[in-house]
Every structure is written in structure tokens, then in C-alpha cells.
N, CA and C atoms as an extended XYZ file, in Angstrom:
465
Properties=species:S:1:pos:R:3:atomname:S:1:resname:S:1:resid:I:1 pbc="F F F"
N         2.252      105.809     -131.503 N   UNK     1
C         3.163      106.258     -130.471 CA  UNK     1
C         2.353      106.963     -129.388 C   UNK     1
N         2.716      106.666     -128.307 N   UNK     2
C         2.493      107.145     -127.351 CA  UNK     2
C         2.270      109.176     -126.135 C   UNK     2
N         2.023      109.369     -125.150 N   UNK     3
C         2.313      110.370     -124.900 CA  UNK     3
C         3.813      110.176     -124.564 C   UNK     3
N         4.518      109.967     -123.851 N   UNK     4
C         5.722      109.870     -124.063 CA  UNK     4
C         6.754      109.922     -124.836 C   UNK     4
N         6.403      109.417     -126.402 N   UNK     5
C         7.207      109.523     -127.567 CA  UNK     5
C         7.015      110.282     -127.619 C   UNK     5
N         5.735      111.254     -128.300 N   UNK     6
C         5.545      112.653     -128.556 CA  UNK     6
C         6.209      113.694     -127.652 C   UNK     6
N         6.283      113.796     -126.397 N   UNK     7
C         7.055      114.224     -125.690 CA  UNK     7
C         8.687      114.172     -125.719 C   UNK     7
N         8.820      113.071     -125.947 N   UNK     8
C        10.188      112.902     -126.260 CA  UNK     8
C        11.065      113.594     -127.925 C   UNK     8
N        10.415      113.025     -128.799 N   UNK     9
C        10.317      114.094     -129.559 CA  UNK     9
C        10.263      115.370     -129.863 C   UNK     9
N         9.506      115.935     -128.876 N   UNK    10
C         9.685      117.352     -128.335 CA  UNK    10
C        10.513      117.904     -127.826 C   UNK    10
N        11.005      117.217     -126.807 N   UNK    11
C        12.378      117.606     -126.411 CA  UNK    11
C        13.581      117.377     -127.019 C   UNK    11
N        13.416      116.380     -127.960 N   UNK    12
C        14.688      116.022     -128.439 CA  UNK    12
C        14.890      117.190     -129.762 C   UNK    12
N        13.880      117.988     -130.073 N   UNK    13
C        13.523      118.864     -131.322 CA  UNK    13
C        13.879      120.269     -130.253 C   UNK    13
N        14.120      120.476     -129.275 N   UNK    14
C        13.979      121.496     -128.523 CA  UNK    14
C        15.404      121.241     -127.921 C   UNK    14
N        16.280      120.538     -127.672 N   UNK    15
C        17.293      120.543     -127.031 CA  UNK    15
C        18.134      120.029     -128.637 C   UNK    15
N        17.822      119.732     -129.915 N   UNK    16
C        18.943      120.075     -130.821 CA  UNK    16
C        19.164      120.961     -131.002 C   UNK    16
N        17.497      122.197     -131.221 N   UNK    17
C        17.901      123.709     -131.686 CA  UNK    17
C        19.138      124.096     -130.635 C   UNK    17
N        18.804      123.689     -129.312 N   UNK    18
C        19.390      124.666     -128.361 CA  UNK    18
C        20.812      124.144     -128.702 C   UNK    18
N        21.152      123.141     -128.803 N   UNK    19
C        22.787      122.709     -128.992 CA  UNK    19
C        23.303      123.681     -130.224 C   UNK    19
N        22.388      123.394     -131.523 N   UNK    20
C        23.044      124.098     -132.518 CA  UNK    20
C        23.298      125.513     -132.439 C   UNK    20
N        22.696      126.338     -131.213 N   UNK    21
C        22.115      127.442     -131.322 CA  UNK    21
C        23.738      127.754     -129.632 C   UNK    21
N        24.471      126.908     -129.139 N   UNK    22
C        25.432      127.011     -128.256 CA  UNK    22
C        26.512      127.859     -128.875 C   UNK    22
N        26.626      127.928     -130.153 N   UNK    23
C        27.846      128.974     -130.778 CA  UNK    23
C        27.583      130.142     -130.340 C   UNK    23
N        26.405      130.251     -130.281 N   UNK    24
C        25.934      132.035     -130.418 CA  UNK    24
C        26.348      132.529     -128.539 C   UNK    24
N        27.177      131.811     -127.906 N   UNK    25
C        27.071      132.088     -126.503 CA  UNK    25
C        28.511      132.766     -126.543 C   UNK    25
N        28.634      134.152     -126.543 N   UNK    26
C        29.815      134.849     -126.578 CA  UNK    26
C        30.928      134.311     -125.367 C   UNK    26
N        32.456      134.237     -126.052 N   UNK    27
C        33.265      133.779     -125.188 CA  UNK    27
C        34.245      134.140     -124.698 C   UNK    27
N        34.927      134.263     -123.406 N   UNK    28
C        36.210      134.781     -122.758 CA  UNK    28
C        36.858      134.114     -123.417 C   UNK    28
N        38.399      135.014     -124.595 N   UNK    29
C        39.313      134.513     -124.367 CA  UNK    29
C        40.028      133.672     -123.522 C   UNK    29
N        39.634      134.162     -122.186 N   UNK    30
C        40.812      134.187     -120.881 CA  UNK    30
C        40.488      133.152     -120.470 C   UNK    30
N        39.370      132.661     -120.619 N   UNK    31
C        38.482      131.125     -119.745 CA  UNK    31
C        38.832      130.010     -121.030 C   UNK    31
N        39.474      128.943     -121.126 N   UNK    32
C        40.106      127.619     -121.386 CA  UNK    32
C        38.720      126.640     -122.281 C   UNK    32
N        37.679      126.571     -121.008 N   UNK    33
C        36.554      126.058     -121.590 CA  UNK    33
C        35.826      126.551     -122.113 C   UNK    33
N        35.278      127.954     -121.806 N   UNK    34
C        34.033      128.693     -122.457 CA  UNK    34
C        33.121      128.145     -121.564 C   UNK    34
N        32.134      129.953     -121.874 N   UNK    35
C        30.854      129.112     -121.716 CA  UNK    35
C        29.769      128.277     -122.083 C   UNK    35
N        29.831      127.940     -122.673 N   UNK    36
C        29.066      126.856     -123.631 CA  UNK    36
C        29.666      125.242     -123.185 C   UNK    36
N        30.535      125.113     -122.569 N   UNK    37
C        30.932      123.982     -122.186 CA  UNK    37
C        29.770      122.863     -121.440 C   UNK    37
N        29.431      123.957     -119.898 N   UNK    38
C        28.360      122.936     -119.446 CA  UNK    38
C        26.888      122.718     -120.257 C   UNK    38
N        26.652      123.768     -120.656 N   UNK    39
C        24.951      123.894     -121.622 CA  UNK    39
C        25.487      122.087     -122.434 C   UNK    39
N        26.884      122.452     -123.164 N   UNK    40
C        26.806      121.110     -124.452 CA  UNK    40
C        26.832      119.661     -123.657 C   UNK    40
N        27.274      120.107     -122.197 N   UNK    41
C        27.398      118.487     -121.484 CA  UNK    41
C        25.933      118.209     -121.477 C   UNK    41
N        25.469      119.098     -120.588 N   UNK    42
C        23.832      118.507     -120.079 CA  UNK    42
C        23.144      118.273     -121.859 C   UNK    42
N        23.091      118.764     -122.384 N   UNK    43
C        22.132      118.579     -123.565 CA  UNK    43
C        22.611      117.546     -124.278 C   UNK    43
N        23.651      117.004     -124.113 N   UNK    44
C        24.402      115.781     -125.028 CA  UNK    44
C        23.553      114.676     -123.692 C   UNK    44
N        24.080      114.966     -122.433 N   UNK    45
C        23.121      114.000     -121.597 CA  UNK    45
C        21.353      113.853     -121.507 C   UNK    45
N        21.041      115.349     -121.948 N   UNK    46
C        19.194      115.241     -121.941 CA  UNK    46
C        19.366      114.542     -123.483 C   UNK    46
N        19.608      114.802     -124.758 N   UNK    47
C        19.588      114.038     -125.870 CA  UNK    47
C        19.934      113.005     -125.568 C   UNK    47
N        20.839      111.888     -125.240 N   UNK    48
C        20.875      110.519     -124.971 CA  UNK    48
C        19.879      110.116     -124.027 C   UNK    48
N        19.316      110.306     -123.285 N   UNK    49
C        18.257      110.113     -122.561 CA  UNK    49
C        16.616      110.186     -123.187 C   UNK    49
N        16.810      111.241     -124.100 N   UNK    50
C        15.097      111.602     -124.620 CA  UNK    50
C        15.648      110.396     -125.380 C   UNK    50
N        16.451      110.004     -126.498 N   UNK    51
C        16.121      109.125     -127.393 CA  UNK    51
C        16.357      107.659     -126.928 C   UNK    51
N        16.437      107.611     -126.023 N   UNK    52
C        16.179      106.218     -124.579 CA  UNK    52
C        14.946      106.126     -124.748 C   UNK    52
N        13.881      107.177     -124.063 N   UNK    53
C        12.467      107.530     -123.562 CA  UNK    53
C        12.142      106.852     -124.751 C   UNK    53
N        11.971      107.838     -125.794 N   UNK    54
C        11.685      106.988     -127.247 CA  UNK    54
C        11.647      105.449     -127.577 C   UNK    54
N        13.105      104.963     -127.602 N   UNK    55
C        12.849      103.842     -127.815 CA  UNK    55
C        12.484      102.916     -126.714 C   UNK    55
N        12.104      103.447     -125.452 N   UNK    56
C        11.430      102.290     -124.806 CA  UNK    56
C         9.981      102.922     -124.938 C   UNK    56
N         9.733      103.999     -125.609 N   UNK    57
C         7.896      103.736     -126.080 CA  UNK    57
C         7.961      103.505     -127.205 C   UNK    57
N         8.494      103.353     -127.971 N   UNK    58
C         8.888      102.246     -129.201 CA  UNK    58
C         8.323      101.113     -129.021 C   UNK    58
N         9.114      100.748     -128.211 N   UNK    59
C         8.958       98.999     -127.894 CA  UNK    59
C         7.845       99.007     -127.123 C   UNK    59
N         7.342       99.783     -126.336 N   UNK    60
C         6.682       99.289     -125.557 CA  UNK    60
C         4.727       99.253     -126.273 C   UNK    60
N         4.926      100.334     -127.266 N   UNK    61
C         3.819      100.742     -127.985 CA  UNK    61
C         3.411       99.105     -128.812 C   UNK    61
N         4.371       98.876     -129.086 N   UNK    62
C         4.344       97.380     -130.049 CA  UNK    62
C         4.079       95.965     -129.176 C   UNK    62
N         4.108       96.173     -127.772 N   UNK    63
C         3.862       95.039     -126.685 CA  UNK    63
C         2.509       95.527     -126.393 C   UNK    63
N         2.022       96.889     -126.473 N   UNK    64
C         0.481       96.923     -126.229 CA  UNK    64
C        -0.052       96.449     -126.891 C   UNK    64
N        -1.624       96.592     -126.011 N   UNK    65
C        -3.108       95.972     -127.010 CA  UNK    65
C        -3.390       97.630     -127.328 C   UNK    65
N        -4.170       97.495     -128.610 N   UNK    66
C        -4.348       98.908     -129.792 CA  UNK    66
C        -5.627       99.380     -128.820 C   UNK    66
N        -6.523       98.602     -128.465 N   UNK    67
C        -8.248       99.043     -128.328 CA  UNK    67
C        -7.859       99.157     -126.419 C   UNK    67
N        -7.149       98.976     -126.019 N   UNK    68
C        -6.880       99.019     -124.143 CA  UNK    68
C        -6.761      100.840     -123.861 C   UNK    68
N        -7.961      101.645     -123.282 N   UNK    69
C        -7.599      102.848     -122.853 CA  UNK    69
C        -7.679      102.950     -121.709 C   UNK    69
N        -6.760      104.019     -121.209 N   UNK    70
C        -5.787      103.967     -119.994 CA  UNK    70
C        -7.313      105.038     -119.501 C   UNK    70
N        -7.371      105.009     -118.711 N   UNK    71
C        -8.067      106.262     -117.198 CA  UNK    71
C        -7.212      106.912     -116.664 C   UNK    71
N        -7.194      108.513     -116.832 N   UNK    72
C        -6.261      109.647     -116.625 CA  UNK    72
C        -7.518      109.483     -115.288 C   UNK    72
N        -6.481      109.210     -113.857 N   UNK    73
C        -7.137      109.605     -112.985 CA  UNK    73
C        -6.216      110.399     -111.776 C   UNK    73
N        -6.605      111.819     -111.065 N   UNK    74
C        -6.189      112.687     -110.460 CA  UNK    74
C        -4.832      112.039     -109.896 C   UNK    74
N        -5.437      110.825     -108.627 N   UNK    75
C        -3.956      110.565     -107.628 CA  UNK    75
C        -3.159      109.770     -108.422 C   UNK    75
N        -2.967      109.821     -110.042 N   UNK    76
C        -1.954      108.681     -110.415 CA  UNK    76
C        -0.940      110.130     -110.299 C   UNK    76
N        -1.570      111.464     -110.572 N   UNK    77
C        -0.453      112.808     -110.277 CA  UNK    77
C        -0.413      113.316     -109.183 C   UNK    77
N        -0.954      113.054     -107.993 N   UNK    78
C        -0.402      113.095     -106.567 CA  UNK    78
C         1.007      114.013     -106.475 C   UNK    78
N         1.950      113.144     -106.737 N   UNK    79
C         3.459      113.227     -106.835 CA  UNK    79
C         3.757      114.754     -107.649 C   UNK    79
N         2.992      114.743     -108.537 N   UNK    80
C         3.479      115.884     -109.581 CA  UNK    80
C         2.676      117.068     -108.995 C   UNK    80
N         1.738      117.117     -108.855 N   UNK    81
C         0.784      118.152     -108.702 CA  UNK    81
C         0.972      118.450     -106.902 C   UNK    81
N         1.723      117.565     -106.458 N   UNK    82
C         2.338      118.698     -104.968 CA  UNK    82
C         3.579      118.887     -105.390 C   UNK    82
N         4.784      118.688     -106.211 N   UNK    83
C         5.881      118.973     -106.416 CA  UNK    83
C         5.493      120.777     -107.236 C   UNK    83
N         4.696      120.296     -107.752 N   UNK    84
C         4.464      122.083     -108.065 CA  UNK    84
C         4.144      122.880     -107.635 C   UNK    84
N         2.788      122.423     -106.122 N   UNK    85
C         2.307      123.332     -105.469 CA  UNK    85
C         3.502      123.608     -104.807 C   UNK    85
N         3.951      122.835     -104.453 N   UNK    86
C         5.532      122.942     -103.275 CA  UNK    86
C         6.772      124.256     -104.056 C   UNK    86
N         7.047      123.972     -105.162 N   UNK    87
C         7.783      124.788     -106.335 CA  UNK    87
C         7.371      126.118     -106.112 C   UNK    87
N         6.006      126.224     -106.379 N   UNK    88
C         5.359      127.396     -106.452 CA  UNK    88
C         5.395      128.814     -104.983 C   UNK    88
N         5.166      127.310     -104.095 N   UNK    89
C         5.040      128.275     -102.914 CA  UNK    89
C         6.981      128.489     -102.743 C   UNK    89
N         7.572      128.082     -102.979 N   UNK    90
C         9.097      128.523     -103.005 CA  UNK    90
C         9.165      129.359     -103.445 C   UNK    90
N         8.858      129.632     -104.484 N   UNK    91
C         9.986      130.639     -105.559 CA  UNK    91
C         8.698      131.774     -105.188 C   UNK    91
N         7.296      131.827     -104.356 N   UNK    92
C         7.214      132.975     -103.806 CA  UNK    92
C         7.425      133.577     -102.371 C   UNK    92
N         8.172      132.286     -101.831 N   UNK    93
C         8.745      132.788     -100.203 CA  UNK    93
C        10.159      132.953     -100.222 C   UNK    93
N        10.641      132.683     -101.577 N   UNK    94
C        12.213      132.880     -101.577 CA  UNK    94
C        12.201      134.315     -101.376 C   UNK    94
N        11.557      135.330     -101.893 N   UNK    95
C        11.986      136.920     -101.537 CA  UNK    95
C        11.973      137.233     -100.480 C   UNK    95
N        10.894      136.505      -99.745 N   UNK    96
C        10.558      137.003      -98.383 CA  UNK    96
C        11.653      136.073      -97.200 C   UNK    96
N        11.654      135.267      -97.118 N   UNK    97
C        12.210      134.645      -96.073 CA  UNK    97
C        13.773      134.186      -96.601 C   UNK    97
N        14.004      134.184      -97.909 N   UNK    98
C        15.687      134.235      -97.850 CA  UNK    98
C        16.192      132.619      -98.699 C   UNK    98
N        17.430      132.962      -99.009 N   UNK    99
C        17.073      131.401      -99.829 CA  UNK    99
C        17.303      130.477      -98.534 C   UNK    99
N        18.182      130.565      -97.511 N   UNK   100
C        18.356      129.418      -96.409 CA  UNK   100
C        17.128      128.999      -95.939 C   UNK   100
N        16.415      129.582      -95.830 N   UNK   101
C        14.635      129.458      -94.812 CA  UNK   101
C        14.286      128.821      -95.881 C   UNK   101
N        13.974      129.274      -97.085 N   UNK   102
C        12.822      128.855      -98.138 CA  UNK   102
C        13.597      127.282      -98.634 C   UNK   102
N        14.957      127.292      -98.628 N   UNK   103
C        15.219      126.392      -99.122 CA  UNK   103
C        15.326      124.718      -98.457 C   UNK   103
N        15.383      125.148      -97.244 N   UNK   104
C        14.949      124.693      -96.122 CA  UNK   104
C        14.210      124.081      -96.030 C   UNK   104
N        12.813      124.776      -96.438 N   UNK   105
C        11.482      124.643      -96.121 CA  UNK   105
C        11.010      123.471      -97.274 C   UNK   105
N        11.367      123.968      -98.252 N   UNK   106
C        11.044      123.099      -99.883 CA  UNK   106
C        11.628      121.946      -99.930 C   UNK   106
N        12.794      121.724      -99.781 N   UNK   107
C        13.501      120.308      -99.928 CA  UNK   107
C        12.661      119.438      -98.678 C   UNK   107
N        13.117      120.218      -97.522 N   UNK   108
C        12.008      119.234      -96.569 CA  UNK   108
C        10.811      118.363      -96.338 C   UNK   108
N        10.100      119.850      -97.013 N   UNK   109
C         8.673      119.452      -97.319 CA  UNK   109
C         8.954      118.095      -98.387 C   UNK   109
N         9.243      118.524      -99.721 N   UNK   110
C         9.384      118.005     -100.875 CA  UNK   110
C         9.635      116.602     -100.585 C   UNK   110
N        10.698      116.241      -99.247 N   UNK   111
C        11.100      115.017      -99.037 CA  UNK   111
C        10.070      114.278      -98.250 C   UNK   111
N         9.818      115.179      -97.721 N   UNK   112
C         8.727      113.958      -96.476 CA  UNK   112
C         7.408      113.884      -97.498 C   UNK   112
N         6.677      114.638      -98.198 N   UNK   113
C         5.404      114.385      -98.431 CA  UNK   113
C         5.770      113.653     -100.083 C   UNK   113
N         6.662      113.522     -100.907 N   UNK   114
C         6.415      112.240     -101.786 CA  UNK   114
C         7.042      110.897     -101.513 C   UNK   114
N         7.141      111.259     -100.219 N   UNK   115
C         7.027      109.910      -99.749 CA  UNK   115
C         5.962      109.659      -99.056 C   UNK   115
N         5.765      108.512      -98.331 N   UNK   116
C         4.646      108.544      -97.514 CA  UNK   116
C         5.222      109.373      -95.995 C   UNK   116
N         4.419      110.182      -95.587 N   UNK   117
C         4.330      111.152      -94.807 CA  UNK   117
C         4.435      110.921      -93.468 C   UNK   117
N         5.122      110.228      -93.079 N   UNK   118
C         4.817      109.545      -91.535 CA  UNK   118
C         5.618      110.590      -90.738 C   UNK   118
N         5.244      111.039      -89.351 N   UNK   119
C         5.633      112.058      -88.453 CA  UNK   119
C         7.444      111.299      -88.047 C   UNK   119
N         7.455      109.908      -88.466 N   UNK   120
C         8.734      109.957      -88.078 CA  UNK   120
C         9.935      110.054      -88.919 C   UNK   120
N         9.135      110.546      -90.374 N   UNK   121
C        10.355      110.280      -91.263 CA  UNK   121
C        10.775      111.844      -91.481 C   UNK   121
N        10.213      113.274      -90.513 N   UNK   122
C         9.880      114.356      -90.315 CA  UNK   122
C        11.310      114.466      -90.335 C   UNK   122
N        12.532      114.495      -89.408 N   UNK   123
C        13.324      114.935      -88.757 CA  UNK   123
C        14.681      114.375      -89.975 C   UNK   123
N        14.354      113.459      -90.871 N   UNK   124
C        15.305      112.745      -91.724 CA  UNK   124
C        15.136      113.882      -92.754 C   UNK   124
N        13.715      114.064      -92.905 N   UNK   125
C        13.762      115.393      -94.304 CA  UNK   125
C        13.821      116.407      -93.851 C   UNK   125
N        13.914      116.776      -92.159 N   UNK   126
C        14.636      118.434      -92.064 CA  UNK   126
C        16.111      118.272      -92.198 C   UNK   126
N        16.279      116.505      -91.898 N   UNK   127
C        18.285      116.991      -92.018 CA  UNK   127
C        18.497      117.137      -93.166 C   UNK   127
N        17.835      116.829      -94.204 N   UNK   128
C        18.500      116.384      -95.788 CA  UNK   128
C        18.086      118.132      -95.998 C   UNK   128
N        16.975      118.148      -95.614 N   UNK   129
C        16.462      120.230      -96.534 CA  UNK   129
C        17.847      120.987      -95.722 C   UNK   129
N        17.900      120.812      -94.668 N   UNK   130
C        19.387      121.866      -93.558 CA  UNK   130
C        21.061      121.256      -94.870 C   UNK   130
N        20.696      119.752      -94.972 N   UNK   131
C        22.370      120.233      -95.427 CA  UNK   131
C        22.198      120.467      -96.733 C   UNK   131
N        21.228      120.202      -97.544 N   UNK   132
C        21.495      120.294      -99.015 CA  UNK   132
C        21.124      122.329      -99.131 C   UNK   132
N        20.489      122.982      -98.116 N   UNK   133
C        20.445      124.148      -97.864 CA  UNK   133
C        21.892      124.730      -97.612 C   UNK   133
N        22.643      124.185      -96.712 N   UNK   134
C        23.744      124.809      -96.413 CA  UNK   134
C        24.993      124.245      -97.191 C   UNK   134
N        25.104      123.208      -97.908 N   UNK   135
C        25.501      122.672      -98.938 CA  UNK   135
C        26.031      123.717     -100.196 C   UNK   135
N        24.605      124.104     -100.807 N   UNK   136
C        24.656      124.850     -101.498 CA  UNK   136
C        24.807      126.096     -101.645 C   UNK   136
N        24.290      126.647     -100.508 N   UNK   137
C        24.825      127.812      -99.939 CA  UNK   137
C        26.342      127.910      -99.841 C   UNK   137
N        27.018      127.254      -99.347 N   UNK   138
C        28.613      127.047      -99.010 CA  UNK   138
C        29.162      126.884     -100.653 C   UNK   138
N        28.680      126.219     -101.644 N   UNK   139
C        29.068      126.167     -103.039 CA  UNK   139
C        29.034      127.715     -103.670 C   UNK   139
N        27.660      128.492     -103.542 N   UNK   140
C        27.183      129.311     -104.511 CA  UNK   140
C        27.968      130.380     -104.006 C   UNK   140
N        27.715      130.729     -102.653 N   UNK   141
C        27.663      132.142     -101.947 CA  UNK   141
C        28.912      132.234     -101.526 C   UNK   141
N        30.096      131.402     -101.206 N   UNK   142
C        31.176      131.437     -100.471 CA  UNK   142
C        32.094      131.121     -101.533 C   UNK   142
N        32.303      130.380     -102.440 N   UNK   143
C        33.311      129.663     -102.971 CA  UNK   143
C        32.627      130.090     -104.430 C   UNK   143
N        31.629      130.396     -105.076 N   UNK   144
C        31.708      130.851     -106.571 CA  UNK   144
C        31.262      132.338     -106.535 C   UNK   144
N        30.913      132.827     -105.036 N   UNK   145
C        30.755      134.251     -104.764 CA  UNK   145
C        29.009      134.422     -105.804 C   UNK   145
N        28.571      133.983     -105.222 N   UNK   146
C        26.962      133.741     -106.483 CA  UNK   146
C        26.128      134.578     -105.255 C   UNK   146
N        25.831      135.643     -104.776 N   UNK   147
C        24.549      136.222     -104.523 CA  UNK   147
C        23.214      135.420     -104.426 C   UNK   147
N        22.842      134.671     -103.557 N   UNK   148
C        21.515      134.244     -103.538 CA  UNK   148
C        20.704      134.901     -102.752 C   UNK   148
N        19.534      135.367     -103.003 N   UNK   149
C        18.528      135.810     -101.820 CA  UNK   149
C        18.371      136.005     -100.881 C   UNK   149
N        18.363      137.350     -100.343 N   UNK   150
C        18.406      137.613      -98.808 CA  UNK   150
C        16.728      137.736      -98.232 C   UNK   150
N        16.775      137.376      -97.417 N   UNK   151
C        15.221      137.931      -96.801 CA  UNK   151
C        15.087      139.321      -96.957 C   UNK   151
N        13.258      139.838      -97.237 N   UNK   152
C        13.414      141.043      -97.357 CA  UNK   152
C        13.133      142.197      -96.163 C   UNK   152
N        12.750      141.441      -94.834 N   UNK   153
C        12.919      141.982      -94.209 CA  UNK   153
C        14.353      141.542      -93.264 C   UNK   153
N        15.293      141.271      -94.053 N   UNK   154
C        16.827      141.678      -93.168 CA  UNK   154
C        17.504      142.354      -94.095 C   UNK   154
N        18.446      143.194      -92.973 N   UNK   155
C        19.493      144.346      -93.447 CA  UNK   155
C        20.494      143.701      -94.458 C   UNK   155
């Protein structure tokens, strides 16, 4: 088996504890669903999915050649290794500049550079970072009353 199975495995060993472990999430009478409702959706959806992953490195382990080794080379993680630098520099400009700016800034970025980067596809990933910024903003902050991040230099 593959890196992938093993991985998958991992998660699928890491998202049963967490399901079995959803009782322990104390509950409002007063609330119908509980909280534990969304945790059991997503993890019933990440479990059907990891044991997907699985069986297509299942199959796919059994269509390889045994003696064929792969070359771990840098730009096959391109994609991953700026999605983190990008991550990273967020969640340390979110204090400072606010979640609208930072969030702004990240989706934007995030959109234009894993793709290929062309100056004209610039203005398509500031509209998508502006509405999925104000999007969510309008969900969290207005309508579920959720506190997100203010800049720290505003009142």
C-alpha cells in the first residue's frame, strides 16, 4: 500500500475516534438538533471519502509495477507549499489588518497564483477574494452575530 492508503487509514482511525467520542459534546435541551449534529455530518462525509481514497489505492497499488520508484521532486508541491506560505501569512495579518483586508488578500492571492498567474486573471481573483470576503462576513458577523477580527489598529 501506498502513501495514500496509509494516510487514509489515518484519517479514517482519527475521524472514528472523533465520531465515537461526539456524545461527550454537552447539549441544549432547548436546541432540536444539538450540537453534535454538524461534527456527525462532516465526519460521516470525511469517512465515506477516506475509505474511497483507500480503495482507489487499493486498486491502483495492484495496477502498479512493484520495482518502479517515483522521484519526490520540489515543483510536483508548488501548489501545496504556496497554499501554506499563503495560510501562514493570513492567520498572521488577520490581527493586524482585520478579517475583511486579510481575507481579501488570501483568497485572492490563493486564486490567482494556483493557477497560472497571468496579470489578467488578477481582477477575476480580486472579485472572487471581495465577495467570498463579504459573503462571509454578511453570514458570520450580521446574521449568526459571530465576532470576527477587527484590525488592531481600528477603534
Amino acid at each position: 500500500m501506498g502513501r495514500d492508503g496509509w494516510i487514509g487509514i489515518g484519517l479514517l482511525a482519527l475521524s472514528g475516534w472523533l465520531y465515537a467520542n461526539l456524545d461527550k459534546i454537552p447539549a441544549n435541551p432547548f436546541v432540536p438538533i444539538g450540537p453534535a449534529f454538524y461534527p456527525r455530518v462532516l465526519l460521516l462525509l470525511i469517512i465515506g471519502l477516506t475509505l474511497l481514497l483507500i480503495l482507489q489505492e487499493l486498486l491502483a497499488s495492484r495496477q502498479q509495477k512493484q520495482g518502479v520508484r517515483i522521484k519526490i521532486r520540489l515543483e510536483n508541491y508548488r501548489g501545496t507549499l504556496v497554499s501554506f506560505f499563503l495560510f501562514a501569512l493570513y492567520v498572521f495579518l488577520l490581527p493586524r489588518l482585520g478579517y475583511l483586508v486579510s481575507t481579501i488578500l488570501f483568497v485572492a492571492s490563493l486564486q490567482w497564483l494556483l493557477g497560472q498567474p497571468l496579470w489578467r486573471r488578477l481582477p477575476v481573483s480580486l472579485l472572487i477574494g471581495l465577495g467570498t470576503s463579504f459573503v462571509t462576513y454578511l453570514v458570520f458577523e450580521k446574521y449568526l452575530h459571530v465576532f470576527l477580527p477587527r484590525a488592531s489598529w481600528l477603534p
